[in-house]
C-alpha positions as CSV (number, residue, x, y, z in Angstrom):
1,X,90.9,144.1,150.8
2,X,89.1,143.3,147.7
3,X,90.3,144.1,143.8
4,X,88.2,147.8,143.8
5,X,89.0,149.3,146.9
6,X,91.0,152.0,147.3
7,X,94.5,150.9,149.8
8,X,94.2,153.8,153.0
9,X,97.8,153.5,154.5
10,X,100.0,155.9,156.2
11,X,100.4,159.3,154.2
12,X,104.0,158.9,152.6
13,X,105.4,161.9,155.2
14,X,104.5,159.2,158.0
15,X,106.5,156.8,155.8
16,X,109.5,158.4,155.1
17,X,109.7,160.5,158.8
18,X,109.8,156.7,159.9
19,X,112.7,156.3,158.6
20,X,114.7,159.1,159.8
21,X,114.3,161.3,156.3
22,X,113.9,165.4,156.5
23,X,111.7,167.0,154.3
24,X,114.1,167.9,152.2
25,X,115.5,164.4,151.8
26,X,112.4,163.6,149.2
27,X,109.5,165.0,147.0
28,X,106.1,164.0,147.0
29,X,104.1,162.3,144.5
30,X,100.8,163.0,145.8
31,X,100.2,161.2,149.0
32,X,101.3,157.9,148.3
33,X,104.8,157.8,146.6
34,X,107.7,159.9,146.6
35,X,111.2,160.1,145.2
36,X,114.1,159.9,147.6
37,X,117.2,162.6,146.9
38,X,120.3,160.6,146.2
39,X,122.2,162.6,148.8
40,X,120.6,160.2,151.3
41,X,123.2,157.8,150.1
42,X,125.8,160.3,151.5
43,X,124.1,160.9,155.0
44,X,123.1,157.8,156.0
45,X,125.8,155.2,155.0
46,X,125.3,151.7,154.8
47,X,124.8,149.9,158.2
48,X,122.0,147.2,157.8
49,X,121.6,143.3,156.9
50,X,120.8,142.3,152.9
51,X,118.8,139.5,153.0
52,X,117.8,137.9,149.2
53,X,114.5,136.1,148.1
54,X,114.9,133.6,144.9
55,X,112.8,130.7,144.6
56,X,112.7,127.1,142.9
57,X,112.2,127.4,139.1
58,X,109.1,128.9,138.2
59,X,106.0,127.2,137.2
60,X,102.4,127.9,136.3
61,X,100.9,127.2,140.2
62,X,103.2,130.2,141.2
63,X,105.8,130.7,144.0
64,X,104.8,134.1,145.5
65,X,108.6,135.5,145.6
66,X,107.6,139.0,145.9
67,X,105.0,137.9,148.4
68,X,107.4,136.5,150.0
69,X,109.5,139.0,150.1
70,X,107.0,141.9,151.2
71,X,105.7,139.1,154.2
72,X,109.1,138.6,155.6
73,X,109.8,142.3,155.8
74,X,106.2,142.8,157.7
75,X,107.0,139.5,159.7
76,X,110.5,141.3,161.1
77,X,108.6,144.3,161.5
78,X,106.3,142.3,163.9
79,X,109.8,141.0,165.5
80,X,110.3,144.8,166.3
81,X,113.4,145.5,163.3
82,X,114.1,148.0,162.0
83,X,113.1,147.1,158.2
84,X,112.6,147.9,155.0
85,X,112.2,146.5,151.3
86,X,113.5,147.1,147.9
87,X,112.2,145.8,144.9
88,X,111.8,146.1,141.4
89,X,109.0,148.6,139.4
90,X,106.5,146.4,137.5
91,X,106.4,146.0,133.6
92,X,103.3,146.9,131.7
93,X,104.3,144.4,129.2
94,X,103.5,141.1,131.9
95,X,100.8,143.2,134.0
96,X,98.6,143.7,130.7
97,X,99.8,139.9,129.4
98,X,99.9,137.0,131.4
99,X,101.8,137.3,134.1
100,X,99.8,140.1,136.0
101,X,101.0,142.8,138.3
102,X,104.7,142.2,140.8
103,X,103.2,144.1,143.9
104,X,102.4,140.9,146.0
105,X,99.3,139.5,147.3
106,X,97.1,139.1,150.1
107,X,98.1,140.9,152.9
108,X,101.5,140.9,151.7
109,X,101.5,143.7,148.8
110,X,103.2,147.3,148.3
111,X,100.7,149.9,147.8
112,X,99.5,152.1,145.9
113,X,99.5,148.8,143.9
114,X,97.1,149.7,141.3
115,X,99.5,153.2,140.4
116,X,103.0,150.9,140.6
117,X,101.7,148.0,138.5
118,X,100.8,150.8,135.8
119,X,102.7,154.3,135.7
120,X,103.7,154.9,138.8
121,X,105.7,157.4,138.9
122,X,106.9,157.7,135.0
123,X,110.4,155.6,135.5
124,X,109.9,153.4,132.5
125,X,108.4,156.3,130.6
126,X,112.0,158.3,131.0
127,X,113.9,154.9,130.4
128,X,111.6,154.5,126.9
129,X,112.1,157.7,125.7
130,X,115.9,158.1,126.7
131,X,116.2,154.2,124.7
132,X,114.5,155.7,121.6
133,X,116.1,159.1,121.9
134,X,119.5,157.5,121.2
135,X,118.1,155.2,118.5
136,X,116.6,158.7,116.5
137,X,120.2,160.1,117.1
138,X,121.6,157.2,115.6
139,X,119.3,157.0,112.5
140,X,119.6,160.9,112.2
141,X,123.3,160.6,111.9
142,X,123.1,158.0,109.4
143,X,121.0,160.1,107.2
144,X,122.7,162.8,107.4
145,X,126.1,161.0,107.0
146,X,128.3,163.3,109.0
147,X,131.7,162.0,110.2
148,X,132.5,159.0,109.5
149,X,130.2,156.8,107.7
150,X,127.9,154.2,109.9
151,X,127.1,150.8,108.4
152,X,123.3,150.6,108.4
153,X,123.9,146.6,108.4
154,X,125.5,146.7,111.7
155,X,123.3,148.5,113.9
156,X,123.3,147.0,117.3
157,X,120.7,149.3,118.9
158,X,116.9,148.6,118.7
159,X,114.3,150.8,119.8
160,X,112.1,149.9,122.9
161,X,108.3,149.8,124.2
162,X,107.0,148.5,127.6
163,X,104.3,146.7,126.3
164,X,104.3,142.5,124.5
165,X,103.7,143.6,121.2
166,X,105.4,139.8,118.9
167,X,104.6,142.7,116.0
168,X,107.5,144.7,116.5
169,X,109.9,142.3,116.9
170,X,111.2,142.7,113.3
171,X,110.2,145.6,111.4
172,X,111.7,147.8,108.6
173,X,111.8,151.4,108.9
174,X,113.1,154.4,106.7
175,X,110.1,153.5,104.0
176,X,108.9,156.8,102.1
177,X,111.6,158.3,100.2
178,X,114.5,159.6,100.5
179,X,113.3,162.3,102.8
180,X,111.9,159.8,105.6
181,X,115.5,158.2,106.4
182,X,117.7,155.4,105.3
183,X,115.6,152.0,105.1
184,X,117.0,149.2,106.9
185,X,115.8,146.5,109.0
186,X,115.4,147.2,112.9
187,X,113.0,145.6,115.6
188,X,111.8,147.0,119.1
189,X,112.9,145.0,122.3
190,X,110.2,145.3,125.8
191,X,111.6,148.4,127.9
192,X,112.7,146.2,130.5
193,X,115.7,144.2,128.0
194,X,116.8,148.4,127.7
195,X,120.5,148.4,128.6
196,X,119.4,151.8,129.6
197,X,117.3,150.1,132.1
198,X,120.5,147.9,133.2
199,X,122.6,150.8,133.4
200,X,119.7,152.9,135.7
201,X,120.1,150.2,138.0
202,X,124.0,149.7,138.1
203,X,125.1,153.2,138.4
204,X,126.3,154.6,141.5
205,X,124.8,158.4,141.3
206,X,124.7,160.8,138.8
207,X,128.0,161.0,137.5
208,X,128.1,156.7,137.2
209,X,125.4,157.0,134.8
210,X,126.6,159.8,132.4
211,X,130.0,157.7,132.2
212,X,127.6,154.3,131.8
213,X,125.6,156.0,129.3
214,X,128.4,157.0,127.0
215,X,129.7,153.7,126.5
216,X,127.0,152.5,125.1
217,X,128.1,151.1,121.8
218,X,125.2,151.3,118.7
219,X,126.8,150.4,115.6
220,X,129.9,150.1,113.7
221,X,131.1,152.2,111.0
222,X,132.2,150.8,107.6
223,X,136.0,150.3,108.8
224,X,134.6,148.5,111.6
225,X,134.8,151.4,114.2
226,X,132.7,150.9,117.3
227,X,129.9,154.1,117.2
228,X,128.9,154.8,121.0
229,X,126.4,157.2,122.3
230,X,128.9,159.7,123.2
231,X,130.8,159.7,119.5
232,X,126.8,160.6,119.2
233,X,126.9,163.3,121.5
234,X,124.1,161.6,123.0
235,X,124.8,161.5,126.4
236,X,124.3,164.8,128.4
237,X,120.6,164.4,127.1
238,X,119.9,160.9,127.9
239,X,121.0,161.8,131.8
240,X,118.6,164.6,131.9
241,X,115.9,162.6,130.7
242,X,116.7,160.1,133.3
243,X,117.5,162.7,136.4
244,X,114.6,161.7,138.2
245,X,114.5,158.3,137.4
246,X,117.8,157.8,139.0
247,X,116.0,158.5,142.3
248,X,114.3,155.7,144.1
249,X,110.8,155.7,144.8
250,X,109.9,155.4,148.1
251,X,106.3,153.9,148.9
252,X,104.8,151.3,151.8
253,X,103.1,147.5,152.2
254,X,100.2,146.4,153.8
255,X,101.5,147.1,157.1
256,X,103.5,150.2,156.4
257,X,107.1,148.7,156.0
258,X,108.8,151.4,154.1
259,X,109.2,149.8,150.6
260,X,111.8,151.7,147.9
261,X,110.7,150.5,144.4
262,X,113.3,151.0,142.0
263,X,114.2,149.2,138.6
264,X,112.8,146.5,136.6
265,X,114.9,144.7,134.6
266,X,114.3,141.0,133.6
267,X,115.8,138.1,134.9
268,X,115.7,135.9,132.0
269,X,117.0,138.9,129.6
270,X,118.7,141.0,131.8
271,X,119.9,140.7,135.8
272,X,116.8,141.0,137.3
273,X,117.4,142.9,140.1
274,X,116.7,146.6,141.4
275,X,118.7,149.6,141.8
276,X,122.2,149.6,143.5
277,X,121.1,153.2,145.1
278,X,117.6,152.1,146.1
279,X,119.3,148.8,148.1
280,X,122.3,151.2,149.5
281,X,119.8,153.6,150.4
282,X,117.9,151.1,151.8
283,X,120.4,149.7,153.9
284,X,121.5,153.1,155.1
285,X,118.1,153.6,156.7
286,X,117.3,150.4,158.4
287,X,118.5,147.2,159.9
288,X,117.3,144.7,157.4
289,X,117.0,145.0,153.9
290,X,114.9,142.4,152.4
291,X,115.1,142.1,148.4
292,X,114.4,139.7,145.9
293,X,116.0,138.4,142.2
294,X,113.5,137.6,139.0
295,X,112.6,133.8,138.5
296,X,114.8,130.9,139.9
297,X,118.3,131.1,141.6
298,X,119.9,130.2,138.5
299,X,118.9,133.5,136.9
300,X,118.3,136.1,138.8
301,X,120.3,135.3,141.9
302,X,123.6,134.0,140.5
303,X,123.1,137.7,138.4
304,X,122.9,139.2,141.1
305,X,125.9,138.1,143.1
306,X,127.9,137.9,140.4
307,X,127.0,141.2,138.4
308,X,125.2,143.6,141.3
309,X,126.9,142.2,144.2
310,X,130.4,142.1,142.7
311,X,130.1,145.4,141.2
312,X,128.8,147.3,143.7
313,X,130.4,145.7,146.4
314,X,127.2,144.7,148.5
315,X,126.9,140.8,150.3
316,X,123.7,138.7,152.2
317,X,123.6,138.0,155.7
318,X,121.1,135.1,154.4
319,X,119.4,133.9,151.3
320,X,115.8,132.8,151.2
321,X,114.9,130.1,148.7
322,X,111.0,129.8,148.1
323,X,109.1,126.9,147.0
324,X,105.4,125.4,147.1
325,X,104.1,122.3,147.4
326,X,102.1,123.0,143.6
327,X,105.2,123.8,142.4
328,X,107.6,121.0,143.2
329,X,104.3,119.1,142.6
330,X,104.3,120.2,139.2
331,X,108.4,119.3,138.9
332,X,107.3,115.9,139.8
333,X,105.0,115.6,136.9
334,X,101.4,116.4,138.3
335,X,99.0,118.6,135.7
336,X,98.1,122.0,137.2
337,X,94.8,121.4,137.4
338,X,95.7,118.4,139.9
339,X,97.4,120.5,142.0
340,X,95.1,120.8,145.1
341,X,94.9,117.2,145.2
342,X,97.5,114.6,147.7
343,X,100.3,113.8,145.9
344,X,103.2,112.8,148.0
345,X,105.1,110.1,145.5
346,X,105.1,113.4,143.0
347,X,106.2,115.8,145.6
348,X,109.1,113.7,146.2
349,X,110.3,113.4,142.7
350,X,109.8,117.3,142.4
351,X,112.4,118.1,145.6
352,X,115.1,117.3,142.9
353,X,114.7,120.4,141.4
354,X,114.4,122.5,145.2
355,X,117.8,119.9,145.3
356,X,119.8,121.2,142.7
357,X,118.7,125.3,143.6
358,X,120.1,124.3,147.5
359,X,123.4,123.1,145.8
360,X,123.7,126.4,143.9
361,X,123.1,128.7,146.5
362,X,126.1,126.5,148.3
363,X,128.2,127.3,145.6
364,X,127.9,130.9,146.8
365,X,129.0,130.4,149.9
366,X,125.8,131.3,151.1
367,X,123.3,128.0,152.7
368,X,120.0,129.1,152.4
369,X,116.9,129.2,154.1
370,X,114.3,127.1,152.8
371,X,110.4,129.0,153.0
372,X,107.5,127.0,152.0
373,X,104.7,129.7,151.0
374,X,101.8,127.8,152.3
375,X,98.8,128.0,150.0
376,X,95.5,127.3,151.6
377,X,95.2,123.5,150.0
378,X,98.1,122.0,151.2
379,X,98.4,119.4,152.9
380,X,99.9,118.2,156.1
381,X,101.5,115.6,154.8
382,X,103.0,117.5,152.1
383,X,104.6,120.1,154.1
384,X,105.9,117.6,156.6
385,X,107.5,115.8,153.3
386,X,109.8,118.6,152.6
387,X,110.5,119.9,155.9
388,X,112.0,116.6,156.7
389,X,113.6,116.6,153.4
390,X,115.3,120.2,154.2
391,X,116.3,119.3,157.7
392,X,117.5,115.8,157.8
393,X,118.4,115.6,153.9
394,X,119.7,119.0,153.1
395,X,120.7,120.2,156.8
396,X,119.4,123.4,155.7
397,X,116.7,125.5,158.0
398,X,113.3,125.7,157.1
399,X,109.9,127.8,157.8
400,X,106.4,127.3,156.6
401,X,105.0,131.2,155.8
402,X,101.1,131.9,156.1
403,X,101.6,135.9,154.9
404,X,99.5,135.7,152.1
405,X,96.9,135.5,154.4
406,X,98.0,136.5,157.5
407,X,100.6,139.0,156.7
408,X,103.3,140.2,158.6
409,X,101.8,137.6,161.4
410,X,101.7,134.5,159.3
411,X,105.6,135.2,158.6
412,X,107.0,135.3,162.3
413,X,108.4,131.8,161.6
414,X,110.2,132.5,158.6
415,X,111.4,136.0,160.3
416,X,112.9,133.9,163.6
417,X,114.9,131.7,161.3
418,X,116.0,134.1,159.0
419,X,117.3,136.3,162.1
420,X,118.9,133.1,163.1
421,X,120.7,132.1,160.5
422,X,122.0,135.4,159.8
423,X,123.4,135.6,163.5
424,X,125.9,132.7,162.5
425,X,129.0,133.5,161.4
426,X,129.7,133.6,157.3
427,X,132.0,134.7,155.3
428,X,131.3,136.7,152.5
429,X,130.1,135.6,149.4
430,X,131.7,133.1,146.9
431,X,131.2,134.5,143.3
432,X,130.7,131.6,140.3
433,X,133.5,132.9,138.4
434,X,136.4,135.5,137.9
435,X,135.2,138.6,135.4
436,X,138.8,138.4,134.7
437,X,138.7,134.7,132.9
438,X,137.4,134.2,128.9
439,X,134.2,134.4,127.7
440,X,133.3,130.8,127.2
441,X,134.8,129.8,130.6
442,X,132.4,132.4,132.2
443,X,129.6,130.6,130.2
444,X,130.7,127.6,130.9
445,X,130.6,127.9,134.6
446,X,127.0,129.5,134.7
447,X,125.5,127.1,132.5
448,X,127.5,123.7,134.0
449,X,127.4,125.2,137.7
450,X,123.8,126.8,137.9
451,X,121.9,124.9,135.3
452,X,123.5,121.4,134.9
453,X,124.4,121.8,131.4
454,X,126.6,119.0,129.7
455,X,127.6,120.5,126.7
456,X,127.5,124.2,125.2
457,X,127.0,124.8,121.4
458,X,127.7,128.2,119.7
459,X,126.3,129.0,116.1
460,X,128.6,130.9,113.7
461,X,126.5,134.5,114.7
462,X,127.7,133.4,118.4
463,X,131.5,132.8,117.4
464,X,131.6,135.6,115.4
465,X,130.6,137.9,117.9
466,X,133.3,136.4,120.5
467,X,135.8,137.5,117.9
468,X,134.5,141.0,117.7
469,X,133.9,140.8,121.4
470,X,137.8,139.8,121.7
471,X,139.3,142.2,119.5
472,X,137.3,145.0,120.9
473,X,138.5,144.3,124.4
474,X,134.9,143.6,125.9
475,X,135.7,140.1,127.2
476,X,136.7,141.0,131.2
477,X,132.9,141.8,131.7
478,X,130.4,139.3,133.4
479,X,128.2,137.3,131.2
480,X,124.4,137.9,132.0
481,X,122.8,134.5,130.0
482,X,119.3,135.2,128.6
483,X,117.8,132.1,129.4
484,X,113.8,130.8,130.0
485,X,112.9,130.9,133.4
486,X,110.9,127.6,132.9
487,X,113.5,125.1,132.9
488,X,117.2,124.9,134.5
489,X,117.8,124.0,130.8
490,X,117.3,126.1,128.1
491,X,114.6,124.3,127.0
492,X,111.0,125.1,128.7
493,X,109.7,122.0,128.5
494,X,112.5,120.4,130.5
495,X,111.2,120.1,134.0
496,X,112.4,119.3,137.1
497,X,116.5,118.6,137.5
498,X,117.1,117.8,133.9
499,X,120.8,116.4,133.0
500,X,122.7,115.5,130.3
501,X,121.4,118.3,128.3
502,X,123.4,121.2,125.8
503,X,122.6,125.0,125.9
504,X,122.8,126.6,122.6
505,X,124.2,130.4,122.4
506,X,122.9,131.4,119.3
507,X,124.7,134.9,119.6
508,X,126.5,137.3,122.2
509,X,125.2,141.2,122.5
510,X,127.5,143.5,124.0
511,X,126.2,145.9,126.9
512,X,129.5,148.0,127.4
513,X,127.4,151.1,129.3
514,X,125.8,148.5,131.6
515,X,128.9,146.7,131.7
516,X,127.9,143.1,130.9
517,X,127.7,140.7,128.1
518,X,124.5,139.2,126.8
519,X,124.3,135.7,125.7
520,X,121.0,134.6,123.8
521,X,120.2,130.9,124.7
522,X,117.7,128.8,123.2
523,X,114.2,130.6,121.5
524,X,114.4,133.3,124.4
525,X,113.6,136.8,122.8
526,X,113.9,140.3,123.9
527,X,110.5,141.1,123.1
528,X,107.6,139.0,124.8
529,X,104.2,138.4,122.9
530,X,100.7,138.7,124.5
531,X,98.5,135.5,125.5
532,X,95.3,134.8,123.5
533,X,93.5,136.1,126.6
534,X,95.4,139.1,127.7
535,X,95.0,140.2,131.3
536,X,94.2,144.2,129.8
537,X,90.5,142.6,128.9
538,X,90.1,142.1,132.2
539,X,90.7,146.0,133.5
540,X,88.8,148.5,133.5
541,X,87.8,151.8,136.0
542,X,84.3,151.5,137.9
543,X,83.3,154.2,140.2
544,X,86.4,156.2,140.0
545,X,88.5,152.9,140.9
546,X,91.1,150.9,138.4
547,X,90.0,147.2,138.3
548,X,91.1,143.8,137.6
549,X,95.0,144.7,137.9
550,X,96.1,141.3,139.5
């Protein structure tokens, strides 16, 4: 299947009538996609096996996680399970930038691909406009000054886009007069940092979200009153712009595995996982659920057993860690334009960093499954190198996977040992840390247990906002660290296992709808910025057909 031609699968009636659904359980979206009624949650309770994807940390040569993800679900298919995937919606910002498109690869990709890497079907829209809604409430009331009085300096709500736009990462609005607002400085954040977009994928059904929804806290008055979206009177219209985005899209890979996209937050600025309902629902309808967390297991995995998992009450039978030979090449020092090239002496000093993911997903209580995702220049040699290393080093199972290029078939090794090791008996999972102790303990134990940290420094923004934090009675939530994926550090160019090194929080944002704090680490921003060659110069429509959406 080449870049321009058009994906003929099933028709989405085929889809969802393979999963058990009535008519009147969804609503098409053409022929393609539909939207699943969240009463499905109620008639088909949960019954199936949550398996998790996360990988090694993240490098230029790529891991294929969502690959990954989409092959083993085909591969179990193939085993004849019953199976099914849920995943996260696509960004515009990282399709149009660098990154590309999150629908997989190969013959290992959710389709329509084209239509989920751009609109699909209007999710991020409704989360953009229900973001900026609230933030023209806000600004309203301030100019109008009704009630009490908000203090323009201590405005905690920014606006949002889905695109990398660096531009709008600090602007000043209100210019023009008296008549155009009250000017003060303000900044967009990428729709996916949204606690909207958080909250969308936390909440439990309808009711969840209104309650999420007005907790959100926006500002502060001049006495030092906390201004939430409901003192707005916000709320009942931010719900109805979201009432179909709460519903999960429902859509098919390669091999017509039923595939619920749903969600799309970040992992290294927000939990980086999908929708609670579009997982439930998931496991309600089949016997395996296969889903994945953004970037390494130190982001988006410990988020999401300690934030989804713990809040919605969900567990893993198993836990797939994925790694390459580039990319643990690359760990071990070797220039990505090396990469296809026998390097055994630096693939052995990259397994530190595979090492130190292994011990993390221990301290879950969950071993994992090690999956090399074979690329088509590997060597031998190489793969033999880790295997041994996993078996007789780590005592952990392990599984070459060919999907990419063989799909569901090139899997069936990764699908036997994750249907093995999730026949053992475990107990359920081990979370990092009680929501229950103080902030800086929480911190403390994601950053020493997950990363490696030795030391944590907080600037005076970052103490200050523990106090407010404190004395506003926010500090039982989970911490969700903003982090780069590059590095177990906070620090990019830290490869590898780095030790001995101190994360900076340089301040602390309070999500009180999505029900989690924010800590800013290092340069990470809310906003990402294009790359001098921006993957949108690349796409254009010939014949009818979208093009170069990667």
């Amino acid at each position: 299947m080449n870049d321009s031609t058009p994906f003929k699968g099933k028709p989405i009636s085929n889809i969802a009538s393979r999963l058990g659904l009535k008519e009147e359980d969804w609503i098409p979206y053409g022929t393609t996609k539909a939207k699943v009624h969240l009463d499905v949650l109620k008639k088909y309770p949960s019954r199936g096996k949550l398996i998790l994807v996360s990988a090694i940390t993240p490098t230029p040569a790529g891991e294929g996680k969502t690959t990954t993800t989409i092959g083993l679900g085909q591969a179990l298919a193939h085993q004849d399970q019953s199976v099914s995937i849920a995943l996260r919606e696509p960004s515009l910002g990282p399709c149009l930038g660098m990154k590309g498109g999150a629908t997989g690869g190969g013959l290992s990709q959710v389709h329509p691909a084209e239509e989920i890497n751009l609109h699909f079907t209007g999710d991020f829209h409704a989360i953009t406009s229900a973001n900026n809604l609230l933030a023209a409430l806000l600004d309203n009331r301030i100019y109008r000054e009704e009630a009490v009085a908000i203090d323009p300096r201590r405005i905690t709500w920014k606006r949002v886009v889905d695109m990398n736009d660096r531009a709008l990462r600090n602007i000043i609005i209100g210019l023009g007069g008296v008549l155009q607002g009250i000017p003060r400085e303000s900044g967009f954040d990428i729709t996916a940092a949204s606690e909207i977009m958080a909250i969308l994928c936390l909440a439990k059904d309808y009711d969840d979200l209104k309650t999420r929804l007005g907790r959100i806290l926006v500002a502060f008055t001049y006495n030092g009153e906390p201004v939430t979206a409901d003192s707005l009177n916000a709320t009942g219209a931010l719900a109805a712009l979201l009432k179909d985005a709460l519903m999960p899209n429902l859509v098919q890979t390669t091999e017509g595995v039923p595939a619920f996209i749903h969600g799309g937050p970040f992992a290294n600025i927000a939990h980086g996982c999908n929708s609670v309902i579009a997982t439930k629902m998931a496991l309600g309808l089949t016997d395996w659920v296969i889903t994945e967390a953004g970037f390494g297991f130190d982001l988006g995995a410990e988020k999401f057993f300690d934030i989804k998992c713990q809040s919605a009450g969900l567990d893993t039978a198993a836990v797939v860690l994925v790694a390459t030979c580039r990319a643990l090449k690359m760990h071990g020092g070797v220039a990505k334009n090396q990469l296809t090239e026998k390097n055994l002496e630096a693939l052995q000093k990259g397994l530190a960093n595979l090492d130190k993911h292994v011990e993390n997903i221990d301290k879950f209580c969950e071993p994992p499954v090690v999956c090399l995702n074979r690329f088509a220049t590997d060597h031998d040699e190489e793969i033999e190198l880790i295997r041994k290393h996993c078996v007789n080093t780590l005592n952990v199972p392990f599984a070459v996977s060919n999907h990419f290029e063989e799909g569901g078939k090139g899997g069936v090794e990764l699908a036997q040992a994750v249907i093995q090791h999730s026949e053992k008996t475990s107990s359920p999972f081990c979370p990092l840390y009680d929501w229950k102790e103080d902030v800086k303990t929480k911190i403390w134990k994601v950053a020493n247990g997950m990363y490696g940290a030795e030391n944590i420094v907080y600037t005076k923004k970052a103490e200050r906002d523990l106090k407010s934090i404190n004395q506003l009675g926010y500090d039982k939530l989970p911490v969700c660290i903003a982090k780069t994926p590059q590095s177990l550090s906070d620090d990019p160019k830290l490869i590898g296992r780095p030790t001995g090194f101190t994360v900076t929080v340089r301040e602390i944002i309070i999500s009180a709808g999505a029900g989690f704090l924010v800590p800013i680490t290092g340069d990470i921003m809310r906003m990402p910025g294009l790359p001098k060659t921006p993957q949108a110069e690349h796409i254009d429509v010939i014949d009818g057909n979208i093009t170069g959406v990667k």
